[in-house]
C-alpha positions as CSV (number, residue, x, y, z in Angstrom):
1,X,-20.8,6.2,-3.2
2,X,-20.1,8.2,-6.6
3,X,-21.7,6.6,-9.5
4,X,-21.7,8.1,-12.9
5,X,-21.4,11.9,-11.6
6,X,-23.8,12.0,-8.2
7,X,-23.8,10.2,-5.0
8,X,-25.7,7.7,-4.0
9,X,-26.5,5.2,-1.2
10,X,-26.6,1.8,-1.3
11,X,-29.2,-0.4,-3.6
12,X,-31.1,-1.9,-0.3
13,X,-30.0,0.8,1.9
14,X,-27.7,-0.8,3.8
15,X,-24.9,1.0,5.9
16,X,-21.3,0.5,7.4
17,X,-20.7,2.4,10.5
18,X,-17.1,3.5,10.9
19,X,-15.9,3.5,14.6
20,X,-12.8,5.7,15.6
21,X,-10.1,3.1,16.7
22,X,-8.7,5.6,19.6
23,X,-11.7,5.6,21.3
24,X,-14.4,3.6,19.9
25,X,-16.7,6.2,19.1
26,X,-18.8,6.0,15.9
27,X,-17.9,8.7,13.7
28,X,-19.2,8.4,10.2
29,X,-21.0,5.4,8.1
30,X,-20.8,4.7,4.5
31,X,-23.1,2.3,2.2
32,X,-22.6,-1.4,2.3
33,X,-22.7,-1.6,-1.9
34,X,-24.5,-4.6,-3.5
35,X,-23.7,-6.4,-6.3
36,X,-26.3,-3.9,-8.3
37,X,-23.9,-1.4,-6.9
38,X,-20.7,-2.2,-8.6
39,X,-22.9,-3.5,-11.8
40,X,-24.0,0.0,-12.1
41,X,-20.6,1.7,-11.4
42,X,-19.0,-0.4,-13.9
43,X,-21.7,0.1,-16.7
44,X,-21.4,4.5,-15.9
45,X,-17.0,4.1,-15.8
46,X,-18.1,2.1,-19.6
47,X,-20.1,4.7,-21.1
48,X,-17.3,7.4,-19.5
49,X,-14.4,5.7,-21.1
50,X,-15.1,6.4,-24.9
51,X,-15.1,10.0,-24.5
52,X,-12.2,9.6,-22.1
53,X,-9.6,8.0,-24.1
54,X,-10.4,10.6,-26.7
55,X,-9.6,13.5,-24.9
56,X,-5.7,14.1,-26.0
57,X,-3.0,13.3,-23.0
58,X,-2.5,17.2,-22.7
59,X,-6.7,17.2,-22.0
60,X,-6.2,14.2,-19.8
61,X,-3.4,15.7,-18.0
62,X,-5.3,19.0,-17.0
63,X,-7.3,17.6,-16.0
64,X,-5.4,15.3,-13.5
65,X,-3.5,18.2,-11.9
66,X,-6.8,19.8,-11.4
67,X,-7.7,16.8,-9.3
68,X,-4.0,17.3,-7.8
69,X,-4.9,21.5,-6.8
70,X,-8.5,20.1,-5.0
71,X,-6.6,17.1,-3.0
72,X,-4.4,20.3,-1.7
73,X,-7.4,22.6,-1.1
74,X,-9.2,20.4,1.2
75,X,-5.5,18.8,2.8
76,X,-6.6,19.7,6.5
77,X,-10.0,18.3,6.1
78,X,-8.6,15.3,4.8
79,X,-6.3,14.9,7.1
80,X,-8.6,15.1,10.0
81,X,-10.8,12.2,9.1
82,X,-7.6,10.1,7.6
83,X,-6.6,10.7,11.5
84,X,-9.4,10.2,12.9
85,X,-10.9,7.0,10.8
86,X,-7.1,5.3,10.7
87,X,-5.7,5.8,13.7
88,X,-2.4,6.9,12.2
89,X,-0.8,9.9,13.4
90,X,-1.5,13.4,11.8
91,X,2.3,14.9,11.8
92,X,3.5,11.9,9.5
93,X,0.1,11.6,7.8
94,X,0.7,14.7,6.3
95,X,2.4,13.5,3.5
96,X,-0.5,11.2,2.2
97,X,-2.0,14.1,0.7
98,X,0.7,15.1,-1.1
99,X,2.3,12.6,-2.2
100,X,-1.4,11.6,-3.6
101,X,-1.4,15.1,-5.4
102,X,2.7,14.5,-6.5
103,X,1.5,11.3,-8.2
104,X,-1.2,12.8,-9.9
105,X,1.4,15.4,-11.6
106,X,3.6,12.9,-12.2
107,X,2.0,10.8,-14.6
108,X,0.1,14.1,-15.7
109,X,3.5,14.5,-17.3
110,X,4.2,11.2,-18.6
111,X,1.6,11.0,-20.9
112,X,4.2,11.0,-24.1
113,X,6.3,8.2,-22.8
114,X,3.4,5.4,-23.9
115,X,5.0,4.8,-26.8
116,X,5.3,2.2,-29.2
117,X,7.8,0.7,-31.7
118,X,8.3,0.2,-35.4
119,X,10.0,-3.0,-36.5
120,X,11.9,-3.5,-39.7
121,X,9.6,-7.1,-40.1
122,X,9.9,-6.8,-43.9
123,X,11.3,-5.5,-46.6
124,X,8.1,-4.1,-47.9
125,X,6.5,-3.2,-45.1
126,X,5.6,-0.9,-41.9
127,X,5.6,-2.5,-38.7
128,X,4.6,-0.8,-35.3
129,X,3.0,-0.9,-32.5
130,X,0.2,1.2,-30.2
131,X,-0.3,1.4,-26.8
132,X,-4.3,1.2,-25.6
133,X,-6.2,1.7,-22.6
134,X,-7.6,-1.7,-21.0
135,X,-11.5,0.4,-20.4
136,X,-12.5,0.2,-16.8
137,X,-10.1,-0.6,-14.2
138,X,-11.0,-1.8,-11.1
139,X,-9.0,-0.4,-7.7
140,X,-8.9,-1.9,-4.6
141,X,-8.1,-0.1,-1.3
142,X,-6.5,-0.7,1.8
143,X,-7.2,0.3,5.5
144,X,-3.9,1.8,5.9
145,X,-3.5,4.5,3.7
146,X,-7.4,4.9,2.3
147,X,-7.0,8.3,0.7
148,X,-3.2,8.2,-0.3
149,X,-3.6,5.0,-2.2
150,X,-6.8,5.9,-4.1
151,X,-5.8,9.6,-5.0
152,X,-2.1,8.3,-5.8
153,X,-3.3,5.2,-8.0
154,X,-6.0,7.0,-9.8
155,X,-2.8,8.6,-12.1
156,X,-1.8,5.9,-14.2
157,X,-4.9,4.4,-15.5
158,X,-6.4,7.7,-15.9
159,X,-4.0,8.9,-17.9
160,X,-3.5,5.4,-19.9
161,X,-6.8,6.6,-21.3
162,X,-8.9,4.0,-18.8
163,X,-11.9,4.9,-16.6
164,X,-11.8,3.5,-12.8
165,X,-14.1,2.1,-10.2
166,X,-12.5,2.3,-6.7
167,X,-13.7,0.1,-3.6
168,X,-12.5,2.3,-0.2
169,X,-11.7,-0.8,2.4
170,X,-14.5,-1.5,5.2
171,X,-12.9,-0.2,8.0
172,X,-11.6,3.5,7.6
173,X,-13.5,4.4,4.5
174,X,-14.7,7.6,4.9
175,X,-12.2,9.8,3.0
176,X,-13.1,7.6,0.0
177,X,-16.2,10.4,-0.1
178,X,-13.8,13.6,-0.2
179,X,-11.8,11.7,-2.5
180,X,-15.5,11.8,-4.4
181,X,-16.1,15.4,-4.0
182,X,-13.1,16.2,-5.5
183,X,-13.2,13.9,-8.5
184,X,-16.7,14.9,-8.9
185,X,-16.6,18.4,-9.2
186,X,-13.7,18.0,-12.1
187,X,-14.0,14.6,-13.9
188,X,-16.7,14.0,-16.2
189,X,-19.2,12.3,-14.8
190,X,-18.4,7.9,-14.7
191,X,-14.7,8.6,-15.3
192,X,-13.9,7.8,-11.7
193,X,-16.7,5.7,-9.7
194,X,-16.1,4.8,-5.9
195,X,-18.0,1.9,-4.3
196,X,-17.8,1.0,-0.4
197,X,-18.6,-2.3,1.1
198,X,-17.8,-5.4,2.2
199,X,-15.8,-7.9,0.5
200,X,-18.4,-10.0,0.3
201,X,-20.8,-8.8,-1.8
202,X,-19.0,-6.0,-3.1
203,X,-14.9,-6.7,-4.1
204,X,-16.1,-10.2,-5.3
205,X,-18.6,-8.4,-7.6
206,X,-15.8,-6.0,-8.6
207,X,-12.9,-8.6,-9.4
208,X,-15.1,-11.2,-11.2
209,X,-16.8,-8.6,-13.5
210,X,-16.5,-9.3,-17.2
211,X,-16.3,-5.9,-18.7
212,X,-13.1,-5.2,-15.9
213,X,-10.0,-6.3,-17.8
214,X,-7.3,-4.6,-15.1
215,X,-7.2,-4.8,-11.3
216,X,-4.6,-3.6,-8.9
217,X,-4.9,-4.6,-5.6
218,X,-2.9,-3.4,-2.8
219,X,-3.3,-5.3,0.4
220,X,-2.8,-9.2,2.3
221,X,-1.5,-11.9,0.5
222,X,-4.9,-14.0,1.3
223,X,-6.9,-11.5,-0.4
224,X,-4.9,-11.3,-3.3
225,X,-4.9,-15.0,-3.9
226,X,-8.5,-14.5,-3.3
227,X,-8.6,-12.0,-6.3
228,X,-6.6,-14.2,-8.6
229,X,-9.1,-17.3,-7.9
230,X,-12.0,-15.0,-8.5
231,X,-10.9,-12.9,-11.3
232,X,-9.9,-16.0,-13.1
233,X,-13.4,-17.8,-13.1
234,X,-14.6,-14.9,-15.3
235,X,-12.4,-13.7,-17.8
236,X,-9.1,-13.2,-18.6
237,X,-7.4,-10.1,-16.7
238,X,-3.9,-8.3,-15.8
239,X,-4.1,-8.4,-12.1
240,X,-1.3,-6.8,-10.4
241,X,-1.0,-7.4,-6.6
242,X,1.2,-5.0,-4.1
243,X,0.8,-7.6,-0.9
244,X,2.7,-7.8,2.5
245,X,6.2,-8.1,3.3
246,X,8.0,-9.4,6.1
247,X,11.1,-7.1,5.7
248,X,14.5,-7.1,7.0
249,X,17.3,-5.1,7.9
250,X,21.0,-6.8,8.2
251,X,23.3,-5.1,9.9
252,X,26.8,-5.9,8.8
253,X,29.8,-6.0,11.7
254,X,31.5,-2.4,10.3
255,X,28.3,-0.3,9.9
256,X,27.3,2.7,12.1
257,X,24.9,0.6,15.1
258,X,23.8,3.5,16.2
259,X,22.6,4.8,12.3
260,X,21.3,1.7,11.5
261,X,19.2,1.1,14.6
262,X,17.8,4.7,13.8
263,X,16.9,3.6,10.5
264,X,15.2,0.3,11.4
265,X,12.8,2.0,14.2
266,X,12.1,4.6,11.0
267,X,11.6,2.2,8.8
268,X,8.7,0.3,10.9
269,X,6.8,2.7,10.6
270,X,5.5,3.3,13.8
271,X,3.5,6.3,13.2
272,X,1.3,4.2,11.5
273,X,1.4,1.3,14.3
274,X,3.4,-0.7,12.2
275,X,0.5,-0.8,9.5
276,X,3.0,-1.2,6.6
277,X,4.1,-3.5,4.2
278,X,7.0,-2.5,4.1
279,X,8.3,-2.2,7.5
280,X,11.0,-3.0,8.5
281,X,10.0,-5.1,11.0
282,X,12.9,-8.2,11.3
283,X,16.2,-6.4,12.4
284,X,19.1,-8.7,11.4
285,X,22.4,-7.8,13.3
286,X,25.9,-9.5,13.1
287,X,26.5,-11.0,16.5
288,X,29.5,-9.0,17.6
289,X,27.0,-6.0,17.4
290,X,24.0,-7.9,18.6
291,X,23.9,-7.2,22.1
292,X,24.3,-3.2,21.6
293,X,21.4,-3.3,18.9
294,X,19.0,-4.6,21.8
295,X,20.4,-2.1,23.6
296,X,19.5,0.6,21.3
297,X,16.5,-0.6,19.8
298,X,14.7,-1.0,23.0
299,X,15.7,3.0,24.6
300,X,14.6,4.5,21.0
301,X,11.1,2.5,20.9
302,X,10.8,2.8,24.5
303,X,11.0,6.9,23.9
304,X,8.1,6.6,21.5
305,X,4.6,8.6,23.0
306,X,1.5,7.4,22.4
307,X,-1.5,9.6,21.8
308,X,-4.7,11.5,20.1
309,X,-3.8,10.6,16.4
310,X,-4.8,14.1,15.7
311,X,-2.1,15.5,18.5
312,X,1.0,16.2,16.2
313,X,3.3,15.4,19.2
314,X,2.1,11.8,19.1
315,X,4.4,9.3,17.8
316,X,1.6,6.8,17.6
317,X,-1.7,6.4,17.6
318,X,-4.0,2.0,18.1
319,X,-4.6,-0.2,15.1
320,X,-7.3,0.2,12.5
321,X,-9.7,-2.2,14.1
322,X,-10.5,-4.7,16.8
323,X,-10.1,-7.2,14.3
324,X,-6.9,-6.4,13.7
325,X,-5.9,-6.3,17.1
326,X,-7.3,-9.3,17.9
327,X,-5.0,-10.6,15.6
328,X,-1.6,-8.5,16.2
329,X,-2.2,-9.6,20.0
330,X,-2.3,-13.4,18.6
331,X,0.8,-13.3,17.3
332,X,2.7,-11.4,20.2
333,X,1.6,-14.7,22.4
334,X,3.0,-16.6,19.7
335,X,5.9,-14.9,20.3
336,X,6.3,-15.4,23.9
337,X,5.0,-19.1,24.3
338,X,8.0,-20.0,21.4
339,X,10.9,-18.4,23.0
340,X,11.3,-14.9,21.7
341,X,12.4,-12.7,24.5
342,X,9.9,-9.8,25.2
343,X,11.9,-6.8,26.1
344,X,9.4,-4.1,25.5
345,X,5.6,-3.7,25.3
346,X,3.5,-6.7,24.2
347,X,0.2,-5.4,25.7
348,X,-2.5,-2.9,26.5
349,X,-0.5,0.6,27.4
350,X,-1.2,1.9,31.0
351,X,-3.3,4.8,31.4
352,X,-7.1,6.0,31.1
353,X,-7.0,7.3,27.8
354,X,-6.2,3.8,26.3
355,X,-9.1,1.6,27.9
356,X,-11.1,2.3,25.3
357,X,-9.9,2.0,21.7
358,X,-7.7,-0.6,20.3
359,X,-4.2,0.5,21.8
360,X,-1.0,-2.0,21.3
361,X,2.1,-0.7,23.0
362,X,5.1,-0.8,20.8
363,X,6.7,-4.0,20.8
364,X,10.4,-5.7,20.1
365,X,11.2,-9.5,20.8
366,X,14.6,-10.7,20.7
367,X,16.7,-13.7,20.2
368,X,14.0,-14.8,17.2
369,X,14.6,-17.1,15.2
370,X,13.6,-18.0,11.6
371,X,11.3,-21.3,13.0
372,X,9.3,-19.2,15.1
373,X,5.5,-17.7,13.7
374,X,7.1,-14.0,14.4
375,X,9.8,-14.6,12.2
376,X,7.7,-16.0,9.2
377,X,4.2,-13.8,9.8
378,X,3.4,-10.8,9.2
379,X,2.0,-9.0,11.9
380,X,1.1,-5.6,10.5
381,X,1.4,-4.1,13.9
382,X,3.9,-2.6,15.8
383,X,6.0,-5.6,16.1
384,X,10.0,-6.0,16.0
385,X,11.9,-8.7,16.0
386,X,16.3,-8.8,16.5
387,X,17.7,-11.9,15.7
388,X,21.8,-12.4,15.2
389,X,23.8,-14.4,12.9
390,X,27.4,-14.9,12.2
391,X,28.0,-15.6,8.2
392,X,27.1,-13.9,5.4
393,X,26.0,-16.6,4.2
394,X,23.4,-17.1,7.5
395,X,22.3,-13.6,7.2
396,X,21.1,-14.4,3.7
397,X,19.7,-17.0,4.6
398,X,17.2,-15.7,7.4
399,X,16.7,-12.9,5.3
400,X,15.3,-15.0,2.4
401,X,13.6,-17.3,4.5
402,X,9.9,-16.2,4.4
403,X,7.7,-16.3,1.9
404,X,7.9,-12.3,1.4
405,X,9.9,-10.6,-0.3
406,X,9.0,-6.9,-0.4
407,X,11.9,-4.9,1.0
408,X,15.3,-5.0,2.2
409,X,17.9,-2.9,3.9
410,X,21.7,-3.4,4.4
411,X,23.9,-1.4,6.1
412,X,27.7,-1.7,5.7
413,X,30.6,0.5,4.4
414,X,31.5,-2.5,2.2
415,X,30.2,-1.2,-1.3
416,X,31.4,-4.5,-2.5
417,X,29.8,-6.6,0.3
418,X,26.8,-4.4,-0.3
419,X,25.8,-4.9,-3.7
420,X,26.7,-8.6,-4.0
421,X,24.4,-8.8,-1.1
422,X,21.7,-7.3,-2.9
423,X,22.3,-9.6,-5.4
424,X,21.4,-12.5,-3.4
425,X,18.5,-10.5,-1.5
426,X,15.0,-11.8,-2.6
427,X,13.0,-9.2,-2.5
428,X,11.7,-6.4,-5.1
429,X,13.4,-3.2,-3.5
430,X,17.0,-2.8,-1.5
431,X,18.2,-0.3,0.0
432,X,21.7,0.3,1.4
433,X,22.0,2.5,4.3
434,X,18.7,3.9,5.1
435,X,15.0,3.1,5.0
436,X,13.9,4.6,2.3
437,X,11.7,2.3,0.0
438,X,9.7,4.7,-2.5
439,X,11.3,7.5,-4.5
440,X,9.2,8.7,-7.9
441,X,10.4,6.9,-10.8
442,X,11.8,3.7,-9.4
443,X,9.3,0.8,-9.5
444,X,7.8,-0.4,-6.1
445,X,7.1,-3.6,-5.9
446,X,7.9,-7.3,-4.1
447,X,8.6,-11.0,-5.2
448,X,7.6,-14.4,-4.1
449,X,4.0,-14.0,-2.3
450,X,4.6,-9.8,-1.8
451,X,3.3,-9.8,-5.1
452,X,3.8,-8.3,-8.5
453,X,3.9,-5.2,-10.8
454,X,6.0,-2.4,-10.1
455,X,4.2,0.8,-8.8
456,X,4.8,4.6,-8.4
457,X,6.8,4.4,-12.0
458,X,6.2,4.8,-16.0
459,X,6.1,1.2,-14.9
460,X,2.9,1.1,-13.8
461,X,1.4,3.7,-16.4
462,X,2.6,1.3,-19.4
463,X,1.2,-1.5,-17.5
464,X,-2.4,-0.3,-18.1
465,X,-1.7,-0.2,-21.5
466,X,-2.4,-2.8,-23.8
467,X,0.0,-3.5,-27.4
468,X,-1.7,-3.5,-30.5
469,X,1.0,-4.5,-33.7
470,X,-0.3,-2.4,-37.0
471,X,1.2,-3.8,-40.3
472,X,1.4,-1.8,-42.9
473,X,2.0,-3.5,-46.8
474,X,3.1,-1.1,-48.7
């Protein structure tokens, strides 16, 4: 773990080992933190943050696309452990490195837009306002993306003027300590702290501490109601909360099949095994397209190869954990013994190289429909599910019918049809034909139980500000 400057193992010496999902091999181990742990990350990212916020945004900049330059040195390495750690394949997990560096440059450059107002209150006086860091923010990781989203959300409250302690997830955590290097060798020392370790002890200690005012949490909707609950015993704090989705695609009767299938077996994500919040996982088709969309669907997934995470002609590589798949597998009997049709995958793949490891094949189920657990779950796997309807208004209403409401796509030629749509859509992003769900500068972020706080936008650098009102009597 990185605490205050220099590494260091766990308070009683107690370890995580991290297994390769592919093949079950041990490959790395990190410290299981204590409670003592995360009290003394806390207490170095407090002492850091006075000199921190003083530095001037142009400092604090720098000094962020420094960071940005090392994540792009050491890219290969990174991406060899991400690979090997995740599970998630190495041609598509090529971007996670730079779109953690982009980030970093991104907000290195917004540092002027945290501005305030002045208010004509009175007649005698000056009225404005300032915009403060919170002190030490707290991070929490998930499995899926472990570098991406610490080296990515790392911008915004470092440049707000905060210092931050990140906790890596417990399974794939090891790029949490390259992450480390990194920081280390250019931040001052307690400006960015990383702790690993379980939940329990660790997270808990993290979210309930007194002197951590801001959290962001990106991860499942049980553990982020477990973060409200927690943080709220304590002290007041901002929590914001980027949970899962249960995303759909509705396919209106004149749009492209063919284009919009393409889009939905993009959209899920597959290179990552469906380890996504926002896949694109419920394909929604109007009925008079319906039985080509099966069609489709099932020959593109079906063309999908499985293999070595680290070959970059793999299209995908097992899920992050036996845990995990243990659970996906769950839900795909849930699936079967409540009607869905299975017509591809739903187990083990054939073959010796996936005995071992915790391999899913790709899966789609039709004929869903909104009553069944596929439809209202998510599975976080590779999992699809086609269902048909026949009225707008129908398609809304499946669409809406979860308790998610991350992402959406719609694909028609109807501009009209496709904005009042959108309108109706309960979910924090939409997009109209394609599956594109993050582009810099637009907030990312869900509704209902996906969560709250838009992400990846001057959004989520002002929120890690705080308003303070200066009045002036002149």
């Amino acid at each position: 773990m990185l605490i205050d400057g220099a590494f260091a193992v766990a308070s009683d010496n107690a370890w995580i080992t991290s297994l390769n999902p592919a093949t079950e091999a041990e490959i790395g181990r990190v410290p299981a933190g204590t409670k003592d742990d995360v009290n003394r990350a806390v207490d170095a990212a407090e002492r850091a943050q006075s000199g921190w916020k003083q530095k001037s945004i142009w400092e604090r900049g720098a000094l962020l696309r420094k960071v940005a330059a090392g994540f792009r040195v050491r890219a290969q390495e990174i991406l060899t452990m991400e690979a090997t750690d995740t599970g998630n394949t190495i041609a598509k997990l090529r971007a996670d490195v730079e779109i953690a560096a982009g980030y970093l440059e991104y907000f290195a450059g917004l540092g002027t837009e945290m501005k305030g107002d002045t208010v004509p209150a009175s007649a005698t006086g000056l009225h404005f306002t300032l915009r403060e860091p919170y002190g030490v923010v707290a991070r929490i990781v998930p499995f899926n993306h472990p570098f991406m989203f610490a080296g990515a959300h790392l911008a915004a409250p470092l440049m707000a003027g905060n210092t931050v302690v990140i906790k890596t997830p417990e399974t794939s955590p090891l790029s949490g300590h390259l992450l480390g290097e990194v920081c280390q060798e250019i931040l001052p020392a307690g400006v960015v702290n990383i702790v690993s370790g379980y939940g329990l002890p660790v997270g808990d200690a993290l979210v309930r501490h007194a002197k951590i005012r801001r959290i962001g949490f990106t991860g499942s909707v049980a553990t982020g109601l477990a973060i409200q609950r927690a943080a709220a015993e304590t002290s007041v704090k901002h929590v914001t909360l980027e949970l899962g989705g249960k995303n759909p695609l509705i396919v209106f009767p004149d749009a492209d099949i063919h284009k919009a299938v393409d889009a939905a077996v993009a959209g899920m994500n597959f290179s990552w095994a469906g380890q996504s919040c926002g896949s694109t996982s419920r394909l929604l088709v109007h009925e008079s397209l319906y039985a080509r969309a099966i069609e489709l669907t099932q020959a593109k997934v079906a063309a999908l190869k499985l293999g070595d995470p680290l070959d970059p002609a793999s299209d995908m590589g097992p899920v992050n954990s036996i845990g995990h798949y243990k659970r996906i597998m769950a839900l795909i009997e849930a699936g079967k013994s409540e009607g869905a049709k299975l017509i591809l995958g739903g187990g083990r793949p054939k073959g010796e190289m996936f005995k071992r490891g915790y391999w899913i094949e790709p899966t789609v189920f039709a004929d869903v429909t909104p009553q069944m657990t596929i439809a209202r779950e998510e599975v976080f796997g590779p999992v699809m599910t086609i269902a048909k309807w026949a009225t707008v208004d129908e398609a809304i209403s499946i669409a809406n019918s979860t308790d998610y409401g991350l992402t959406t796509g719609i694909f028609t030629h109807d501009i009209t049809q496709a904005l009042t749509t959108a309108k109706r859509i309960e979910s924090g992003v939409v997009t109209i034909n394609g599956s594109g769900m993050h582009f810099v500068g637009l907030p990312f972020g869900g509704v209902k139980n996906s969560g709250f706080g838009g992400e990846e936008s001057l959004d989520e650098l002002l929120s890690y500000t705080q308003a303070k009102s200066v009045h002036i009597m002149l």
